[in-house]
C-alpha positions, 0 to 999 in steps of 0.5 A: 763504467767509466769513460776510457780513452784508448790508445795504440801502444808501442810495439813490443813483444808483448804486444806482438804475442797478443797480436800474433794471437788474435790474428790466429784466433780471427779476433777484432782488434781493441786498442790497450787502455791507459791509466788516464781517464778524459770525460767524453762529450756528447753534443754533436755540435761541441764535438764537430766545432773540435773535430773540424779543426782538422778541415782549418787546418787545410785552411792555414795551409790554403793562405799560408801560400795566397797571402805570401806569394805576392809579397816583396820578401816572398819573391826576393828569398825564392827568386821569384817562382812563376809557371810550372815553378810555382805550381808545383809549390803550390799544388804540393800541398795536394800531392801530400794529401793524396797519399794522406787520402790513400793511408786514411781508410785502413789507419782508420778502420784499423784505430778508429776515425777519431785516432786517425784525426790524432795520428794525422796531426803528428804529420803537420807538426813535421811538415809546419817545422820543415816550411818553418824552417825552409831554406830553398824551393826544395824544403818548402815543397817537402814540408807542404808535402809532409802538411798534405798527408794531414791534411789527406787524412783529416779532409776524408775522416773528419767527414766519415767521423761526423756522419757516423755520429750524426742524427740524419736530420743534423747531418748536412749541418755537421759536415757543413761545420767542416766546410766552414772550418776551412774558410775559417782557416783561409781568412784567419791565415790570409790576414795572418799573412797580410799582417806579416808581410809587413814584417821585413826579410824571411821572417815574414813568411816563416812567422806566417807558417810558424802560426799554423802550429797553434790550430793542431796543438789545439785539435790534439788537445780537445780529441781525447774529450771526443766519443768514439764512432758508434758505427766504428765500435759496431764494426770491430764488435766493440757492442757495449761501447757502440751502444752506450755512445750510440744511447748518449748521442741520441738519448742522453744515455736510454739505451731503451729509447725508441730512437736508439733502439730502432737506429741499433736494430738498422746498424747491426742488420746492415753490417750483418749484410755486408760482413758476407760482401766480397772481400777487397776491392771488389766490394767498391764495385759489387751489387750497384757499389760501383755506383756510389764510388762513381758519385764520391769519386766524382763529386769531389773531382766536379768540386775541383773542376769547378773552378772555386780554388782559382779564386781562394789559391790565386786570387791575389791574380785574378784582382792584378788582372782587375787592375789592382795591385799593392793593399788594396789588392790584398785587402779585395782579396780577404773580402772574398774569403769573408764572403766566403764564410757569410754565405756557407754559415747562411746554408748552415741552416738550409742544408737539411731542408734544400736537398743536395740534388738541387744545390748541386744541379743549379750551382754549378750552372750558376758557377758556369755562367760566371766563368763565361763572364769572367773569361768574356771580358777577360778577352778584351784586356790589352796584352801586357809584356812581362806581366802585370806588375812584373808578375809573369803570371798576369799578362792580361789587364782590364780596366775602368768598368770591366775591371769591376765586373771582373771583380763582382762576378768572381765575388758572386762565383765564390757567394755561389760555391759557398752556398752549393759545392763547397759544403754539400760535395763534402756532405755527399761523399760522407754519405754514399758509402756503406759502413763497411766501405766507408772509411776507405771509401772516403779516402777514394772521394779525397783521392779524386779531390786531391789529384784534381787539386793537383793538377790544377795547382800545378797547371794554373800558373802555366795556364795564366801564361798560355791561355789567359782567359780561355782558362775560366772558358774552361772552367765554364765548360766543367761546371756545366758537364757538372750539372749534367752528371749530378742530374742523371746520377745521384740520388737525394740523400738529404733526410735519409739514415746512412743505411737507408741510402745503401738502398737507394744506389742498389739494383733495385732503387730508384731513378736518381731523378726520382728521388725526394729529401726526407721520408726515411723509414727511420720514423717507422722503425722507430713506431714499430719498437713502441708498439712492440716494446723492442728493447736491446738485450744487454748480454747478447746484444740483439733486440728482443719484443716484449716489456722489460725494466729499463736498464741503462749502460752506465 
């Protein structure tokens, strides 16, 4: 059979009849084919390096605001925002993804995860043209708005999408390709904007933000060549096509590998579970799921209470602080996002074999001594009136030595989130959930980054103006409460199939401290189907015992 790739089509009365029908009839929904055909690829790390484009996205929009809102041209056409004023333009963005995050699960479980990355991006067309296009404080918050719902969308199934194809072994590796899109983002858009600012009037910025369509006309290209989630096509009974992209995954297309057959025998008896699992939102709490929405909730509001995003939205602050200003400034500002991305492609490579127990625990107490240092010295600054530079956002200045350790400490703040919460907070919010409350789930966990996201985006330049260096006491505080929560409450995921984690938050699992990385009962399955000789049935479906020719699914 040939690849296919499957789209909504508009609504009709057609479409409506067959609609109304199935509904009657209870029948799993499938998307109408087309006549145009795209191959599919199957290298996990080709379709993650497309999929994650989605997270560079959120990147752009990251420094399409850092990179600008210290320059001249910035300043004069919006009147110089400070305070609540420029919060809001700030943490608009996040406002935006919190209703992108809520939309997510269902668009997702109703089109797929793939479709859902497509139906996001035609929002960040809308909102890139309407910043674009800005004439006022009022546009430009609509249209970042409009780029949050994008990026609300893309921030929580990018995540579930890669999961979901994943090998258990390569899974922290793929969601981490995530993590690394958006730093590439951030740096790509942050020299974008430093470049632009030396282009004169409102054509600086909108160049800038004009930028930000090529990552999604790009993404919107490659997604038609990604496979659909095997876990996905399992839950709306679309059997032949999960098997056959489960096989090319894992098997480069044996149907009857042992691998394939294990891991089929584990998805079709977890989802045979959950389709007698109460219906709504009562299947998030139900039987210890109270559990695992309390860890992807918290997980990605602890990321955000971290203090990491004082630095990559306000850092440009944080260095007139430091007593640096002009270039140089900008300049010292991009190192720290090239840091960034260094230190995260560093754990690439670690993060299968740490654990995320110990990242979580030991980076946030190591970000929390940091803050301390940071407000510490910041207390000592002398009082500027009317801001550093006329910036009424900076009131507090230091100088000679204990500017350069402002400056080293909030480097060594982001090398440390970059190699602990950035990339495994997003690792195990794809994680905890089951896969009939995934998608939805992770819509929940970037509900609890975005309004977290928002409220600091919005607070931060008033807090600058208020408490000054108490803020990074704050944070310091956060970080080590952080520790304390992924102590006593999560258990390690690293190592473990998605559905042998279901098990590990029951009832009935195990004391989150007690937990190790790896030893999944994966292997075992996978011994059991040799020495039985299990192979999938291609008409009903099931596994069945026993020696058979082998048959592959075209």
């Amino acid at each position: 059979m040939e690849p296919r790739i499957l789209f909504l089509s508009s609504p009709s009365l057609s479409w409506l009849l067959t609609r109304r029908k199935r509904v009657a009839n209870k029948e799993p929904y499938r998307s109408p084919t087309v006549s145009m055909k795209f191959p599919k690829t199957y290298n996990t790390y080709f379709v993650a390096f497309i999929a994650t484009v989605g997270g560079m996205l959120f990147g752009f929009d990251i420094s399409s605001m850092s990179a600008i809102i210290g320059t001249h041209q910035y300043n004069d056409y919006f009147n110089s925002p400070s305070g609540i004023r420029q919060g809001a333009i700030g943490s608009s963005l996040a406002a935006g993804s919190v209703v992108g995050s809520a939309i997510a699960g269902p668009i997702s479980d109703r089109i797929g995860r793939r479709d859902s990355i497509m139906f996001a991006c035609l929002w960040w067309l809308v909102g890139t043209a309407v910043q674009t296009a800005t004439n006022g404080f009022s546009s430009l918050i609509a249209g970042r708005v409009l780029n949050g719902v994008c990026v609300g969308i893309t921030s929580s199934q990018v995540p579930v999408y890669l999961a979901e194809i994943a090998k258990k072994e390569k899974r922290g590796q793929l969601i981490v390709i995530q993590q690394l899109a958006i730093e590439w983002g951030i740096l790509i858009m942050y020299f974008i904007g430093y470049g632009c600012s030396f282009i004169t009037g409102p054509a600086s910025f909108r160049t800038a933000w004009g930028i930000q369509f090529v990552p999604c006309v790009f993404l919107m290209l490659g997604l038609p060549f990604l496979p659909r989630s095997p876990r996905w096509l399992a839950k709306v009974d679309r059997t032949e096509e999960a098997i056959a992209t489960l096989a090319n995954i894992q098997a480069n297309g044996n149907r009857d590998d042992p691998l394939v057959v294990a891991e089929w025998e584990e998805i079709t008896t977890v989802l045979q579970a959950e389709r007698n699992a109460l219906p709504g939102w009562r299947k998030f709490v139900y039987n210890g799921m109270w559990k695992r929405t309390l860890a992807g909730f918290t997980v990605q509001m602890w990321q955000q209470n971290s203090g990491a995003n004082v630095m990559t939205y306000y850092v440009v602050y944080i260095f007139m602080m430091a007593n640096l200003t002009g270039n140089i400034n900008l300049i010292s500002s991009g190192v720290q996002y090239a840091l960034f991305i260094i230190f995260t492609t560093i754990m690439f490579f670690f993060i299968d074999k740490t654990g995320r127990r110990p990242l979580l625990i030991y980076g946030a107490l190591a970000m929390g001594c940091c803050h301390f240092v940071v407000g510490g010295i910041l207390s000592s600054g002398e009082y500027v009136p009317g801001g550093v530079g006329g910036n009424p956002n900076v009131l507090i200045r230091v100088t000679g030595a204990p500017s350069h350790a402002v400056i080293a400490f909030s480097y060594l703040l982001i090398i440390i989130y970059a190699l602990t919460l950035a990339p495994v907070c997003w690792v195990y919010a794809a994680e905890v959930w089951s896969l009939e409350t995934r998608a939805t789930g992770m819509g929940i966990a970037a509900i609890g980054n975005w309004l977290f996201n928002f409220a600091l985006g919005l607070y931060i330049p008033p807090g600058f103006q208020n408490i000054t260096w108490k803020m990074f006491i704050v944070f310091g505080v956060m970080c080590v409460l952080a520790a304390i929560q992924f102590y006593f409450t999560y258990p390690e995921t690293c190592g473990k199939t998605l559905e042998e984690i279901e098990e590990m938050f029951s009832p009935s699992g195990p004391k989150p401290w007690q937990t190790k990385p790896g030893g999944s009962k994966l292997d075992a399955l996978v011994d059991d189907v040799r020495a039985h000789h299990k192979h999938i049935n291609l008409e009903t479906k099931e596994i069945k015992a026993g020696v058979q020719e082998t048959e592959r699914i075209a």
